[in-house]
DOLOLO-989056 format. One record per residue (C-alpha): x, y, z; chain; residue in three letters; residue number from 1. Coordinates in Angstrom, 2 decimals. Each point is the difference from the previous one (the first is absolute). Example, Ala and Ser with C-alpha at 12.3 -4.5 7.8 and 13.67 -1.06 7.14 Angstrom:
       xx       yy       zz  chain  resn  resi
    12.30    -4.50     7.80      A   ALA     1
     1.37     3.44    -0.66      A   SER     2
//
This chain:
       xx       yy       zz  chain  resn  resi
    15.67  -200.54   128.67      A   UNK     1
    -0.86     1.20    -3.22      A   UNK     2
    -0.46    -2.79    -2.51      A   UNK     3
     2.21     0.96    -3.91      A   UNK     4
    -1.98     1.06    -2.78      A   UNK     5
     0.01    -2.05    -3.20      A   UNK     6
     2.46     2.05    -1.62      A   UNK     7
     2.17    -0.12     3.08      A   UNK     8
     0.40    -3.56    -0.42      A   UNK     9
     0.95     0.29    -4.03      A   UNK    10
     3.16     2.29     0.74      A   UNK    11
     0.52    -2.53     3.11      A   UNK    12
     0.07    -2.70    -2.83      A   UNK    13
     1.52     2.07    -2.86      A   UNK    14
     1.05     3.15     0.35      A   UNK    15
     2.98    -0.02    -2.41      A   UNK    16
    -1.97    -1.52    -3.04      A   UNK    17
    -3.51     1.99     0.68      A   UNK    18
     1.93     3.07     0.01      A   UNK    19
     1.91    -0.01    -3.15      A   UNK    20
    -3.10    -1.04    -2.00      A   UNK    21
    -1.65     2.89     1.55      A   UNK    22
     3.09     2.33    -0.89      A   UNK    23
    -0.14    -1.66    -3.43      A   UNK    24
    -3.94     0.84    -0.70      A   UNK    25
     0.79     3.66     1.17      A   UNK    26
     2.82     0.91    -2.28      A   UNK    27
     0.11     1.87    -3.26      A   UNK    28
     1.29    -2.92    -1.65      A   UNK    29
    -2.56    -2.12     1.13      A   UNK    30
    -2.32     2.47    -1.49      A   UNK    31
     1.78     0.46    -3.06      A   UNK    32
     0.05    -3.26    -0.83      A   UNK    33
    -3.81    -0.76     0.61      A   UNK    34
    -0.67     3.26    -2.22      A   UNK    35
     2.34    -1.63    -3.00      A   UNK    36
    -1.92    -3.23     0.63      A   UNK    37
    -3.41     1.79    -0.53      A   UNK    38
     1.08     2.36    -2.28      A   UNK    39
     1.70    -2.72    -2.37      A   UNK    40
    -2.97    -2.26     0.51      A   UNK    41
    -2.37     2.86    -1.04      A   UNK    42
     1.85     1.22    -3.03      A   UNK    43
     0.53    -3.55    -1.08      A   UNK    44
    -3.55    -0.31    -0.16      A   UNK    45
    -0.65     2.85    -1.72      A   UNK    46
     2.33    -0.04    -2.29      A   UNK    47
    -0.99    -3.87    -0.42      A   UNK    48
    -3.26     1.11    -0.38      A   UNK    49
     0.87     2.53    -3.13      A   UNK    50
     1.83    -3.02    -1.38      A   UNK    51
    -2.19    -2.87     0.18      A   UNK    52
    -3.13     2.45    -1.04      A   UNK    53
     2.13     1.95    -3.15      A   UNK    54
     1.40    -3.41    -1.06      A   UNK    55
    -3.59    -1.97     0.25      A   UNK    56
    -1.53     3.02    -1.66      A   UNK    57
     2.55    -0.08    -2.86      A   UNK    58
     0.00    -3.38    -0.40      A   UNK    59
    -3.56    -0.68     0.00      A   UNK    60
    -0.49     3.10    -2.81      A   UNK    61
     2.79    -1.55    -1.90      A   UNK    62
    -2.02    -3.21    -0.16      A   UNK    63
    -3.24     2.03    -0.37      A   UNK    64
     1.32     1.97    -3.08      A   UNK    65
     1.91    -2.77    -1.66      A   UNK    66
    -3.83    -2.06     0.09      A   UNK    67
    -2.01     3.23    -1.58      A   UNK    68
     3.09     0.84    -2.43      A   UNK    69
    -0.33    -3.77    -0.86      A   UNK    70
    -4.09     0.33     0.34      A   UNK    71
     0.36     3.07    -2.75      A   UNK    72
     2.06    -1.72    -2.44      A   UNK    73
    -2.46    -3.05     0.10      A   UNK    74
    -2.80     2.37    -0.42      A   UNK    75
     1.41     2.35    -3.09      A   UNK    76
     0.38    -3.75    -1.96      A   UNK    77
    -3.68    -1.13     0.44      A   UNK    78
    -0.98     3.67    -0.48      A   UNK    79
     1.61     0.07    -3.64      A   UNK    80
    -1.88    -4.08     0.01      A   UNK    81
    -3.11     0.84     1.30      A   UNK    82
    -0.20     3.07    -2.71      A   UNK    83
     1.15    -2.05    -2.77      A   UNK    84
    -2.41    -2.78     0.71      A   UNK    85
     2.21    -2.17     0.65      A   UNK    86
    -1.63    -1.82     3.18      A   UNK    87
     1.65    -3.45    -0.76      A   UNK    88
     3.39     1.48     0.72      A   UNK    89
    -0.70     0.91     3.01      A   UNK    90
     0.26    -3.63     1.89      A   UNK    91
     3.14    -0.17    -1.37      A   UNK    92
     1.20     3.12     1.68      A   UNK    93
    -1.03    -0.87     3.03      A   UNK    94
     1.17    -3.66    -0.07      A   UNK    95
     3.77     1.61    -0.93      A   UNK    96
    -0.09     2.92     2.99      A   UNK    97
    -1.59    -2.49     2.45      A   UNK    98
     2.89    -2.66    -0.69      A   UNK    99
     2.92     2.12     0.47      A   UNK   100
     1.39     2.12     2.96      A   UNK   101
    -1.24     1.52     1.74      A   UNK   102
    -3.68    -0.33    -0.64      A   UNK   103
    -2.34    -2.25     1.80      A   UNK   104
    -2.80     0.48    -1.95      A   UNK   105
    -1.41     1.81    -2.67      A   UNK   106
    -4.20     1.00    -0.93      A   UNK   107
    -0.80     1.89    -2.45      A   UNK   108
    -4.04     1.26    -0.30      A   UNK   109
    -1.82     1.86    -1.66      A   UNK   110
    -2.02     3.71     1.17      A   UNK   111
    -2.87    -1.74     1.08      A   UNK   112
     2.55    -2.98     2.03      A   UNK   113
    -0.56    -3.01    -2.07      A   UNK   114
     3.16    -1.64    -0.20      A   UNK   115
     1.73     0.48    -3.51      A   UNK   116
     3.33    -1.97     1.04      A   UNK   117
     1.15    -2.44     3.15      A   UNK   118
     2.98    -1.00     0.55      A   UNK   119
     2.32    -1.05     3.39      A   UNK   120
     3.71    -1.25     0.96      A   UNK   121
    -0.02    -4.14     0.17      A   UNK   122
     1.33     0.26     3.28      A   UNK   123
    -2.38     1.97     1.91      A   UNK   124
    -4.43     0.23     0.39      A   UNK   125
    -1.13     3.02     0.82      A   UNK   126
    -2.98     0.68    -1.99      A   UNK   127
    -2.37    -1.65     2.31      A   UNK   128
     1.24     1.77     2.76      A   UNK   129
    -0.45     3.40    -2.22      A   UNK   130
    -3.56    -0.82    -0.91      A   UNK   131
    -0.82    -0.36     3.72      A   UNK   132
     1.85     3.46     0.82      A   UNK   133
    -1.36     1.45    -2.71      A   UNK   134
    -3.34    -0.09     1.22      A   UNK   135
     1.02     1.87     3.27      A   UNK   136
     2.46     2.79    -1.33      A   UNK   137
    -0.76     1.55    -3.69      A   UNK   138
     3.71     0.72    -0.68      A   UNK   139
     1.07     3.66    -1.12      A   UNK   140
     1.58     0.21    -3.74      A   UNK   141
     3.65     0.77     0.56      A   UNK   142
    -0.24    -0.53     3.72      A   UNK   143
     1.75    -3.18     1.11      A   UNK   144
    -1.14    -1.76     2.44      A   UNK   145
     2.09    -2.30     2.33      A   UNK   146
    -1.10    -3.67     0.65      A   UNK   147
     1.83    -1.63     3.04      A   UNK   148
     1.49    -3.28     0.14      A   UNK   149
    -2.41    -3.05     0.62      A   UNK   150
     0.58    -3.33     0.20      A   UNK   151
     1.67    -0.84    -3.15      A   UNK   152
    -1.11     3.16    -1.69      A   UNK   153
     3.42     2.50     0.05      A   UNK   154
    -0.42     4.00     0.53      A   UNK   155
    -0.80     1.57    -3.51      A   UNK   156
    -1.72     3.57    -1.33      A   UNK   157
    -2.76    -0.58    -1.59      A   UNK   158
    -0.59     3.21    -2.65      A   UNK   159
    -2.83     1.39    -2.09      A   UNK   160
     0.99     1.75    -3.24      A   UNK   161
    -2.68     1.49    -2.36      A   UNK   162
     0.61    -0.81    -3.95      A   UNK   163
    -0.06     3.05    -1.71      A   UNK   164
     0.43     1.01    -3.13      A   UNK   165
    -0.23     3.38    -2.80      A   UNK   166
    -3.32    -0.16    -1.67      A   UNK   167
     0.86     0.58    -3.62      A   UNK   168
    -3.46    -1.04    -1.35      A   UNK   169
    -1.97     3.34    -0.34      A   UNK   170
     2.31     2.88    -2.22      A   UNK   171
    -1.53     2.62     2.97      A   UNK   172
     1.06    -1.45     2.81      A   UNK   173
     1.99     1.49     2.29      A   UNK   174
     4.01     0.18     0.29      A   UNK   175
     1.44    -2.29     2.44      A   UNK   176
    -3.56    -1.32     1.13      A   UNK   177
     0.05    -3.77     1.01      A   UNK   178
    -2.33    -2.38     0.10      A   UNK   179
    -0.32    -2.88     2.89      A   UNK   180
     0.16    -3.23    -1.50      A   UNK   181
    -0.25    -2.20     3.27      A   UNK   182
     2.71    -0.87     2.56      A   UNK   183
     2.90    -1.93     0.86      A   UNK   184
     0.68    -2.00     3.32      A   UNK   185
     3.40    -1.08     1.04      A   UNK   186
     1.96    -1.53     3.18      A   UNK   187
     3.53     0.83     0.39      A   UNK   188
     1.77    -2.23     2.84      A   UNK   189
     1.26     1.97     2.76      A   UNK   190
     2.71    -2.13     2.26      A   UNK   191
     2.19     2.24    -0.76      A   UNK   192
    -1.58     2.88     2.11      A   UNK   193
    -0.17    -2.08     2.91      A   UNK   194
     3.77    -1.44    -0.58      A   UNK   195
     0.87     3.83     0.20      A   UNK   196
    -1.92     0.69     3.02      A   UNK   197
     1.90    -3.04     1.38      A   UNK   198
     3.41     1.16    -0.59      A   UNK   199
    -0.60     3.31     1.10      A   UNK   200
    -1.52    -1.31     3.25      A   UNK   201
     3.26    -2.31     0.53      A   UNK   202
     2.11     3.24    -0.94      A   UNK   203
    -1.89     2.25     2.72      A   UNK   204
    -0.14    -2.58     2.39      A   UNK   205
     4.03    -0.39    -0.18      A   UNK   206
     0.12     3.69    -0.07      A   UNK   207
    -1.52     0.15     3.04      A   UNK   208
     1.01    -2.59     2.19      A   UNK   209
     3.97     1.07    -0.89      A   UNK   210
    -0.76     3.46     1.09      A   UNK   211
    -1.34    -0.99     3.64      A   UNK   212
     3.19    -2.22     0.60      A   UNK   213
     2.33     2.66    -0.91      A   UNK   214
    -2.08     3.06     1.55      A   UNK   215
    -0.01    -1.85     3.54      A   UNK   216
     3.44    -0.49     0.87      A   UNK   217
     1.30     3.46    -1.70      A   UNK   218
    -2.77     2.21     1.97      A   UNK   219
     1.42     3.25     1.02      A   UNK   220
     3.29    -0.30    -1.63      A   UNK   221
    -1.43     0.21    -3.62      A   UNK   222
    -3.24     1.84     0.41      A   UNK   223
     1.76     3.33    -1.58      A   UNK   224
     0.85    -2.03    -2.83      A   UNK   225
    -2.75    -1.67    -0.74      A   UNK   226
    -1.98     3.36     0.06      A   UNK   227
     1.32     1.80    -2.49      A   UNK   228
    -0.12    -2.98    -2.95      A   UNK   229
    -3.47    -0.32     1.25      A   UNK   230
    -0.97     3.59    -1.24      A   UNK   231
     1.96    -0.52    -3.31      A   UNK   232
    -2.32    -3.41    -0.40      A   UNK   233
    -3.08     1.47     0.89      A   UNK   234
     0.39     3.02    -2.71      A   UNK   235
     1.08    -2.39    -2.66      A   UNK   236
    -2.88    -1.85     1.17      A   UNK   237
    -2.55     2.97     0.16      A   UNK   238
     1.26     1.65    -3.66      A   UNK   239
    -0.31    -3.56    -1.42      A   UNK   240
    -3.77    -0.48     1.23      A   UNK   241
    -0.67     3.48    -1.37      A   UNK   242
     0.50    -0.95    -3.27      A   UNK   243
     3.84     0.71    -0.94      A   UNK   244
     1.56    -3.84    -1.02      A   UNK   245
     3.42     1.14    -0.62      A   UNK   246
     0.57     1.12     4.12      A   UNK   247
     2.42    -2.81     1.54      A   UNK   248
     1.31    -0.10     3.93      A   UNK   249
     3.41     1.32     0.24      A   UNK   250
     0.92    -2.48     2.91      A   UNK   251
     2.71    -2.11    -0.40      A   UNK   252
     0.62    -1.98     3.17      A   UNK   253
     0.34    -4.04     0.76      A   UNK   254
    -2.71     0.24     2.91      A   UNK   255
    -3.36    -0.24    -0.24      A   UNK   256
    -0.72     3.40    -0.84      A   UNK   257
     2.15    -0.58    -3.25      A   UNK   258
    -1.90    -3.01    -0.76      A   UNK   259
    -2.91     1.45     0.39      A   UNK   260
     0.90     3.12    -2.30      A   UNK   261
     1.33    -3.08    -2.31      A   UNK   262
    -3.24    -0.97    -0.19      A   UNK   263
    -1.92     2.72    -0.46      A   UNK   264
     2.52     1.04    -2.89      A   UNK   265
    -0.32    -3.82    -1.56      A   UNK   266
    -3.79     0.66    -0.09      A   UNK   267
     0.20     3.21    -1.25      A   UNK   268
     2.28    -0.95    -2.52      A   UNK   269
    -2.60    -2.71    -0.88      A   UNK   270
    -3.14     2.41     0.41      A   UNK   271
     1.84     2.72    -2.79      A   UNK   272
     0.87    -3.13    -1.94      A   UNK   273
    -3.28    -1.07    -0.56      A   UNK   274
    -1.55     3.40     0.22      A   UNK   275
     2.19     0.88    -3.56      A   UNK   276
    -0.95    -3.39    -0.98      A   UNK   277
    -3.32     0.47     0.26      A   UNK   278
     0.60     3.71    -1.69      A   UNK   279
     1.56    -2.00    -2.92      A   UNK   280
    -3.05    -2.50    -0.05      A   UNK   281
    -2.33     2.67    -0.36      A   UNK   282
     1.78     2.17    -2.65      A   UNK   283
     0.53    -3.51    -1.99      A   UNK   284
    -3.86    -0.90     0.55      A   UNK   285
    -1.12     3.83    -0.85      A   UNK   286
     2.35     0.33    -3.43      A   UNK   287
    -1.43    -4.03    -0.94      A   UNK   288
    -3.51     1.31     0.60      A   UNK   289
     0.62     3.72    -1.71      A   UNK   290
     1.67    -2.45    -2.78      A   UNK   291
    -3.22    -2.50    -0.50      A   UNK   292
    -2.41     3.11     0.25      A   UNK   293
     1.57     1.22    -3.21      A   UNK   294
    -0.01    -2.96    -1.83      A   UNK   295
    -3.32    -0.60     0.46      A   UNK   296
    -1.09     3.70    -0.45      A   UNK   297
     2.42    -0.46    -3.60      A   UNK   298
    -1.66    -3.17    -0.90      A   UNK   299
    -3.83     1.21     0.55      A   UNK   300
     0.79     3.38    -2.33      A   UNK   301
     1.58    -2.75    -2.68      A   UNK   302
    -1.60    -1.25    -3.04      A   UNK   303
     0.78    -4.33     0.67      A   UNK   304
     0.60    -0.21    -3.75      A   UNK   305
     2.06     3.04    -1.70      A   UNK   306
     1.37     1.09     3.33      A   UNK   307
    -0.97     3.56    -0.69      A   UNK   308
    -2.19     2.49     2.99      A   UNK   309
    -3.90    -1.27     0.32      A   UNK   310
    -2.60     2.64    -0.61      A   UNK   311
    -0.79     0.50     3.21      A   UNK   312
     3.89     0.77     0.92      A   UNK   313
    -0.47     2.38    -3.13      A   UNK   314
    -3.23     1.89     1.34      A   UNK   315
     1.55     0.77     3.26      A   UNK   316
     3.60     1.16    -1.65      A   UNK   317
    -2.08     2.23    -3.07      A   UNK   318
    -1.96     1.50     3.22      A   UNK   319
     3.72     1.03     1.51      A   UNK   320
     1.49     0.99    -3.25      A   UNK   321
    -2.81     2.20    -1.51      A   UNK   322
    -0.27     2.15     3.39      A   UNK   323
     4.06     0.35     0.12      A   UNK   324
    -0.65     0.98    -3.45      A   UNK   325
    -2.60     2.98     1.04      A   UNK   326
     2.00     0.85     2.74      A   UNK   327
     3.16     0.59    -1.36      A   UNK   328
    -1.83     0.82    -3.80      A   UNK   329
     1.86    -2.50    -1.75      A   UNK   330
    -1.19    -2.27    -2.74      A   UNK   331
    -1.18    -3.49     0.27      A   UNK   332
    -0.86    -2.21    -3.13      A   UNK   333
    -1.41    -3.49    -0.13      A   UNK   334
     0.17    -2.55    -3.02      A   UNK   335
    -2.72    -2.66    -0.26      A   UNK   336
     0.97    -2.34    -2.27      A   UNK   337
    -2.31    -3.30    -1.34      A   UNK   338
     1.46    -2.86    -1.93      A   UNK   339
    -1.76    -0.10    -3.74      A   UNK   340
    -1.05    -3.57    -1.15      A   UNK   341
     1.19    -1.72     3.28      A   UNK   342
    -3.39    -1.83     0.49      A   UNK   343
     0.10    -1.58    -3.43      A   UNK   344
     3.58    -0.85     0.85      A   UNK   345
    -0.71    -1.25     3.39      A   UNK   346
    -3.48    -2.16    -1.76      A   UNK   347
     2.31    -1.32    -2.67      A   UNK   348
     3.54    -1.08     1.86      A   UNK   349
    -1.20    -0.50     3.44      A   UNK   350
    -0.15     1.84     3.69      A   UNK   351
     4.00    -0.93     0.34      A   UNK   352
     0.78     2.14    -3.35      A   UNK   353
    -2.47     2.59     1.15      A   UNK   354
     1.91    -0.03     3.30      A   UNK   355
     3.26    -0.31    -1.19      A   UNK   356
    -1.10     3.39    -2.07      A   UNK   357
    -1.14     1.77     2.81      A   UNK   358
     3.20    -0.66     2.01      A   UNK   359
     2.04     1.14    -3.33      A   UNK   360
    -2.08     3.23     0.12      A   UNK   361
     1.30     0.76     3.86      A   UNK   362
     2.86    -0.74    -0.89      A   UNK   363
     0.28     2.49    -3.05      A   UNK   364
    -1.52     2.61     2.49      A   UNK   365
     2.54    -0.15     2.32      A   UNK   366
     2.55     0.32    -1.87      A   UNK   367
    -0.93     3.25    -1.31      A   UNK   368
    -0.89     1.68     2.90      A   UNK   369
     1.81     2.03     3.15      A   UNK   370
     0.34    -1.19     3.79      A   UNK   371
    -2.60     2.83     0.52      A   UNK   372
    -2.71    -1.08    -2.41      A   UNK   373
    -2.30    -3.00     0.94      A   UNK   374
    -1.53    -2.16    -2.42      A   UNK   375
    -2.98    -2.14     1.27      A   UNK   376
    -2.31    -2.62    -1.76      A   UNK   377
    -3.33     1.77    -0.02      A   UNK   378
    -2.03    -3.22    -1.08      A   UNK   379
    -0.06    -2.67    -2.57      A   UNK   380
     2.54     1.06    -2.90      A   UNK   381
    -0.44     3.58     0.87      A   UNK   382
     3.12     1.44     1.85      A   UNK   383
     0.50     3.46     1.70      A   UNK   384
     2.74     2.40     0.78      A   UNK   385
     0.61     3.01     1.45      A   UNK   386
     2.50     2.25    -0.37      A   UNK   387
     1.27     3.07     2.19      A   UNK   388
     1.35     3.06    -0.88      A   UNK   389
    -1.19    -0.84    -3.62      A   UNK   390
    -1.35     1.70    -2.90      A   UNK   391
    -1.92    -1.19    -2.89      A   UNK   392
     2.55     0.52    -1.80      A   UNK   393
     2.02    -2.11     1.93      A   UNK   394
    -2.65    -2.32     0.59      A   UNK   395
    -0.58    -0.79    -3.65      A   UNK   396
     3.91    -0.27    -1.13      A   UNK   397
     0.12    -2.81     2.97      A   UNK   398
    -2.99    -1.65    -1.42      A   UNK   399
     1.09     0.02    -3.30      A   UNK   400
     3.36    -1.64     0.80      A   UNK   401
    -2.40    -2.82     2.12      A   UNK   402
    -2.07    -0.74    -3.56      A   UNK   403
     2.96    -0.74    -1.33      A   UNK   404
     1.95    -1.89     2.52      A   UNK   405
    -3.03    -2.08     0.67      A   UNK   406
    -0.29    -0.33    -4.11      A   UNK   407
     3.70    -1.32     0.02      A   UNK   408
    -0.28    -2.27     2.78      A   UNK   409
    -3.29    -1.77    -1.10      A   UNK   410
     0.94    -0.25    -3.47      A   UNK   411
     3.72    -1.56     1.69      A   UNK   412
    -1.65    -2.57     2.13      A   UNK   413
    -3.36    -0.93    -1.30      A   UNK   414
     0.54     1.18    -4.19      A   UNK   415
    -3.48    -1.85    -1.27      A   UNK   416
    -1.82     2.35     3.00      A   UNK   417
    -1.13     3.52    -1.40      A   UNK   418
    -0.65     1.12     3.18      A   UNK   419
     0.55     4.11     0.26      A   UNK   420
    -1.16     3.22     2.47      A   UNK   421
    -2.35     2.48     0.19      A   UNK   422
     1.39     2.70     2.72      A   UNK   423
    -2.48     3.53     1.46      A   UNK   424
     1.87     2.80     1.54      A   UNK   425
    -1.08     2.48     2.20      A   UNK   426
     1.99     2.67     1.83      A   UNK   427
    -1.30     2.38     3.00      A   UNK   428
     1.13     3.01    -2.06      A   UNK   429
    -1.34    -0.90    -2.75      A   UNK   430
    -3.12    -1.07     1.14      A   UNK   431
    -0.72     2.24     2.96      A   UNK   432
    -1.90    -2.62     1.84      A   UNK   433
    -0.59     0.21     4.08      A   UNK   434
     0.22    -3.53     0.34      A   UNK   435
     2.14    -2.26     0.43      A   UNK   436
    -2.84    -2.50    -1.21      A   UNK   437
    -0.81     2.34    -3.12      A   UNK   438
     3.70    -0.36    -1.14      A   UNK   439
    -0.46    -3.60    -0.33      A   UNK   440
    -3.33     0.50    -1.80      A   UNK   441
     1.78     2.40    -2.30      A   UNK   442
     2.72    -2.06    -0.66      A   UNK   443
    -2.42    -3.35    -0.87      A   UNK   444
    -2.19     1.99    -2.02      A   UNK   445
     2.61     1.12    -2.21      A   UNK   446
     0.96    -3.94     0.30      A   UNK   447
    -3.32    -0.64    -1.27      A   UNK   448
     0.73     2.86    -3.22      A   UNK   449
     2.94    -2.05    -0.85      A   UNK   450
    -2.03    -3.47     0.00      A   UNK   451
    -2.96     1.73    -2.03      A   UNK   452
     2.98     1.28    -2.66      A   UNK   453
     0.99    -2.93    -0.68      A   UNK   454
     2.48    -1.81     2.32      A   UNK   455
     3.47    -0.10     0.63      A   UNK   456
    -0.18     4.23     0.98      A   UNK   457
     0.91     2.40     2.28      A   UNK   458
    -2.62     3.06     0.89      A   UNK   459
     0.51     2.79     2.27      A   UNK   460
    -3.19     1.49     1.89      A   UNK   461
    -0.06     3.21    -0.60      A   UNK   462
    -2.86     1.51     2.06      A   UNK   463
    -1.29    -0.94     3.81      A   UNK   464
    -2.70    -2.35     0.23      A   UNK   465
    -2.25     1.11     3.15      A   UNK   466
    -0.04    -2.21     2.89      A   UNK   467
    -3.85    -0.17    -0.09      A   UNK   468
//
C-alpha cells in the first residue's frame, strides 16, 4: 500500500480552510487589493518624499536667506563705519545684533581678517568651537554653512558677508565701483528648520499610515475610484514642481486621497505664500538699496557746507551738457562768479561769518536759477554755474540780477560787511570753443577781466581761448 503524500495529509486535516485561502490568494480581489496596498504605499512615499524634500528645502533657504539678508544689513552699517572711520562704533554694533533675535553671534574683521568687532548672545559659546572649524573649512562669503547640534551647542548658519562699500575718494573713479572693506561673520539659530522637518515628518507619517488602513479593507471595490483622483493629484503635483505655484488638486473627498490632496493644497498654499513673500522681501530690499545708493551718490556730488553740486559733480554734468549742446547746436553759457573782499571779511569777523557768507551766496544762487541749470561751488569763494540753452545775453541779465540780490542780502544780514561779486561769462556761441574745458577757461578769464577792472563787475569773453 501506497503510503499519502504530505499534501495528502493537509486536505486530510483541512481541506475546507486550506482551500478557501487558496481560492482567496487566486482571486482578482485578492490581487486588487495587494496592488492598492503597493500602489498606495509607493505613491505615499513618493509623494512623501516631494513633501518632506520641498518643505526641508524651503525651510532651510528661508532660514538661509533670512541669516544673509540679516548678514547684509549688518554689513552695509559697518561699511558706511568702517569708511567714516568710525572703528569704535563698531563693538557697539555688534554687541546690539549679537544680543537680540535671532543672532548668535556677530564678528566683524577687517580685509586682511583681524578682528575689528566681537560680539555673542549671553546664552550661548560658540566662538571657540568656530575658531577650531575655522581652521578646517575657509567659509564661502554669502554661502551659509550649517553647523549641527552638539552637546549643548543648538543647530545655527554660520555666514560670511564681505563689507563693501562706494569708493568716493578719487574724482576718477569709476561709477558704482566698490571697495572691500573686510567682512562680517554671523550665526543665525536654526531650530526652527528642524521643528519644520519634524512636523512634516509627523504629517507624512499620519498620511501614510491612514492610507494603508483604509486601502486594505476597500481593495477591489474602490480601486476605480481611487484611480482617477490619483491622476488629478499627480498633475497638480507635476505642474506645481515645474514651477507654476498657483496649480491646486481639484479633489474633494473625506478619504485619504482627499487628505492627501488637502495636503498638498495646504503646502502649496504655504509654498505661494512665502514664494510672494519672499517676492515682496526682495522688491522692499531692492527699492531700500536703489534708495541708499542715491543718497549716497547725492551726498558725494554735495558741497557739506552751502549744499550746492561739488566740482567734480560739475565736470562730469559740463562734459554732458556741452556735447548735447554740439549735438543738437544749441547754446550753453557758464557764469563764474568770485566773492570780492571775502578774505578780509573772513580774516576780520571769523571762519563762522565767512561761512555763514558762503552759505548766503548759495542761497542767493539758487534762487535765481531754473530746475535745469546747476550751480556748483568750484573752490574756496569761487562758485560756478552753468546754464543750458543760454545766451550771453541771457547769461549776463541772470548775473546781473545775482550782483544785486547777493548786494541786498549781504547788506540785509551782515550791513557793516562790504562784501560784493565779481562774475566772467562765457557762451559756446560766442566763444566758439571745442571744449567743454575751454568754456570754463573762457568764462574765468573774463572773471579774471572783471577782478583786474576793479571789482564788483560783470565781463563777457568775447573770443575762444585755445585749449593748448
Amino acid at each position: 500500500m501506497v503510503a499519502p503524500s504530505v499534501y495528502e495529509v493537509e486536505d486530510r486535516v483541512a481541506p475546507s480552510a486550506w482551500r478557501v485561502v487558496r481560492s482567496a490568494m487566486s482571486t482578482l480581489q485578492f490581487k486588487a487589493t495587494a496592488l492598492v496596498v503597493v500602489l498606495t504605499l509607493s505613491v505615499t512615499g513618493v509623494v512623501s518624499g516631494y513633501l518632506l524634500q520641498s518643505s526641508g528645502q524651503l525651510a532651510r533657504a528661508q532660514i538661509e536667506e533670512r541669516a544673509i539678508n540679516a548678514a547684509e544689513l549688518l554689513a552695509e552699517a559697518a561699511a558706511v563705519m568702517i569708511a567714516s572711520g568710525n572703528l569704535d562704533d563698531l563693538q557697539p554694533l555688534a554687541i546690539e545684533h549679537a544680543n537680540g533675535a535671532p543672532l548668535l553671534y556677530v564678528i566683524i574683521s577687517d580685509v586682511d581678517g583681524r578682528q575689528l568687532a566681537v560680539a555673542e548672545h549671553h546664552n550661548v559659546d560658540l566662538l571657540q568651537s568656530l575658531e577650531r572649524n575655522g581652521r578646517e573649512r575657509v567659509p564661502v562669503p554669502g554661502e551659509p554653512i550649517l553647523h549641527a547640534k552638539s552637546g549643548k551647542q543648538p543647530i545655527f548658519f554660520d555666514v560670511t558677508y564681505p563689507i563693501s562699500s562706494r569708493d568716493t575718494s578719487d574724482e576718477m573713479s569709476i561709477p558704482h565701483a566698490r571697495t572691500l572693506r573686510g567682512y562680517v561673520r554671523t550665526g543665525m539659530i536654526g531650530d526652527g528648520w528642524t521643528r519644520t522637518m519634524s512636523s512634516k515628518l509627523d504629517l507624512v507619517v499620519g498620511v501614510g499610515t491612514l492610507a494603508l488602513l483604509v486601502a486594505v479593507p476597500l481593495g477591489f471595490l474602490v480601486i476605480r475610484r481611487i484611480v482617477a483622483p490619483l491622476d488629478g493629484l499627480t498633475d497638480a503635483m507635476l505642474e506645481f514642481s515645474q514651477g507654476k505655484l498657483d496649480v491646486r488638486s481639484p479633489v474633494v473627498r473625506r478619504d485619504e486621497i482627499g487628505v492627501l490632496a488637502s495636503a498638498f493644497n495646504q503646502m502649496a498654499d504655504q509654498h505661494q505664500q512665502t514664494h510672494e513673500r519672499i517676492i515682496r522681501l526682495n522688491a522692499e530690499l531692492e527699492e531700500r538699496v536703489a534708495h541708499r545708493t542715491h543718497q549716497l551718490r547725492e551726498l558725494a556730488s554735495r558741497d557739506p557746507l552751502t549744499g550746492l553740486y561739488n566740482r567734480r559733480y560739475f565736470n562730469e554734468t559740463l562734459q554732458r551738457c556741452f556735447a548735447e549742446a554740439i549735438r543738437y547746436d544749441g547754446d550753453l553759457s557758464c557764469i563764474m562768479i568770485d566773492l570780492d573782499e571775502f578774505k578780509a571779511a573772513n580774516d576780520k569777523y571769523g571762519h563762522h561769518v565767512g561761512d555763514e557768507l558762503l552759505v548766503l551766496t548759495a542761497r542767493t544762487l539758487s534762487g535765481r536759477l531754473r530746475s535745469a541749470d546747476v550751480a556748483a561751488r568750484f573752490g574756496g569763494d569761487e562758485f560756478i554755474i552753468l546754464l543750458p540753452q543760454t545766451d550771453s545775453v541771457q547769461a549776463a541779465t541772470l548775473g546781473e540780477q545775482i550782483v544785486i540780490q547777493f548786494a541786498r542780502d549781504v547788506s540785509e544780514r551782515f550791513p557793516g560787511i562790504r562784501v560784493s561779486m565779481s562774475i566772467g561769462i562765457a557762451s559756446l556761441r560766442t566763444t566758439k570753443v571745442e571744449h567743454a574745458e575751454t568754456l570754463v577757461r573762457s568764462a574765468d578769464q573774463a572773471l579774471y577781466e572783471a577782478k583786474a577792472a576793479g571789482k564788483n563787475k560783470l565781463v563777457t569773453a568775447s573770443a575762444a581761448i585755445n585749449a593748448d
